[in-house]
N, C-alpha and C positions, 0 to 999 in steps of 0.2 A: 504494500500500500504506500504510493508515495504522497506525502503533507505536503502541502505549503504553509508552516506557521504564518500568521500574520496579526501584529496588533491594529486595534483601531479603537479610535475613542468614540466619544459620544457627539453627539447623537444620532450617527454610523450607526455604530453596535444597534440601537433601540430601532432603527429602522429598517437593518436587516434580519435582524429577529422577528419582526410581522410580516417581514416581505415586502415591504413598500421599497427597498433598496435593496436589487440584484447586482450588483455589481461590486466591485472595488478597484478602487484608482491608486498607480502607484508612479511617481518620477521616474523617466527613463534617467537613469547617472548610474556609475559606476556600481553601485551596489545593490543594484536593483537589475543591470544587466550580468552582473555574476551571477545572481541568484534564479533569474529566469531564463535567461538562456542556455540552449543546450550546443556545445559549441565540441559535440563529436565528431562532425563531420568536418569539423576543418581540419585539414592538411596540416598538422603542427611538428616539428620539429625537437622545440621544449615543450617541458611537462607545463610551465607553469605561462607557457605564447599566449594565453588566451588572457591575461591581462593587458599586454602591448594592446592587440585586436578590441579588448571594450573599449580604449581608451580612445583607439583611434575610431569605432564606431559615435562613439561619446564627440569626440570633436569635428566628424562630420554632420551628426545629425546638429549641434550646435551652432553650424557654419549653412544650415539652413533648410539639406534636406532632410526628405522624409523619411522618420522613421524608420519604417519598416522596411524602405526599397535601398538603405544601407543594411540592414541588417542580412538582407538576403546575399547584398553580393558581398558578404563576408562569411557565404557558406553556414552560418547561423541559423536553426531556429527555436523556436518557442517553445521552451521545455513543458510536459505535458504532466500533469499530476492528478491525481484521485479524488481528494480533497481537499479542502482549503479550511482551516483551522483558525478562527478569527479569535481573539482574545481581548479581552478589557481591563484594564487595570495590571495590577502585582497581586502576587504571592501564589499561596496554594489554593485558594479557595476560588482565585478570580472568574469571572460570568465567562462561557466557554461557548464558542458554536462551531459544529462541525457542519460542511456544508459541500454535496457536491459539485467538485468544480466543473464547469463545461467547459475550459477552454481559457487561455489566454490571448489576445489579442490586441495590436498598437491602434489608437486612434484619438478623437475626441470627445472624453465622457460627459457625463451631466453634469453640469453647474448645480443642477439643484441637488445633487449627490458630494458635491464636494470637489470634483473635475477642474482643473484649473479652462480658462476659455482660452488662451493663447497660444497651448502646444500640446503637443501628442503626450499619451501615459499608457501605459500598461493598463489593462483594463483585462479584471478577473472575473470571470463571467458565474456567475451560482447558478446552482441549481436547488434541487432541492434539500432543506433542512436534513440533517443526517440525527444530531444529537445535540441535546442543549443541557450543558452545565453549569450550577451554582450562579443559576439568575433570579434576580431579585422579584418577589410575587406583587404584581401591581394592585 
C-alpha cells in the first residue's frame, strides 16, 4: 500500500471531511517535486542525479513554462499512490483521514479551496473516504 502523508490545516481538514473539498493543492518547488515525482525512468548515471534534474525542472518551470510539459521532457512522471493520508495538528491522538487517492495531476486549482490563482500546483485528487481518526464530535 503506498501513503502519501500529508498535513493540512483548517478549514481544509473540516471540509474535506464532509466532502465539500476533493482535492489538495500542493507548490511545485523542490520538495514537493522529490516527493511526487517518480523519476525511474530517467536515464541517471548517479544515484542521487535526480536532485540536479528537480532543480533544473524547478528553474525552468520558474522561467515560465508549463509545468507539466517540462516535466515530461525530463522523462519524469507522476508518482502514483493508494492513499492519501491527511492529518491535522501534532501528536498521537491528532484528527486523521485516510482517503482514496485518484491521481495526481499539474494544473490550476480552486481558489475557493485554497489554490493559489497565478500558477500551477500539484493537485491530489480524493476519492472516497477510507477511515477517519480521532475527530472531534460536532
Amino acid at each position: 500500500m503506498n501513503i502519501l502523508h500529508l498535513p493540512i490545516s483548517e478549514p481544509w481538514f473540516s471540509k474535506t471531511v464532509t466532502g465539500e473539498k476533493t482535492e489538495e493543492y500542493r507548490e511545485i518547488s523542490l520538495y514537493w517535486l522529490r516527493r511526487l515525482l517518480d523519476y525511474s525512468d530517467m536515464p541517471m548515471e548517479e544515484p542521487d542525479e535526480w536532485k540536479k534534474v528537480a532543480e533544473d525542472i524547478l528553474d525552468d518551470i520558474n522561467s515560465g513554462h508549463k509545468a507539466a510539459d517540462v516535466i515530461k521532457t525530463y522523462f519524469c512522471k507522476l508518482r502514483k499512490f493508494d492513499i492519501t493520508r491527511l492529518v491535522n495538528g501534532y501528536g498521537a491522538n491528532r484528527p486523521t483521514l485516510d482517503i482514496e487517492c485518484k491521481g495526481i495531476r499539474i494544473g490550476r486549482g480552486r481558489p475557493e479551496w485554497g489554490a493559489p490563482t497565478d500558477r500551477d500546483v500539484f493537485i491530489i485528487e480524493h476519492g472516497q473516504i477510507l477511515e477517519k481518526k480521532n475527530l472531534k464530535e460536532k
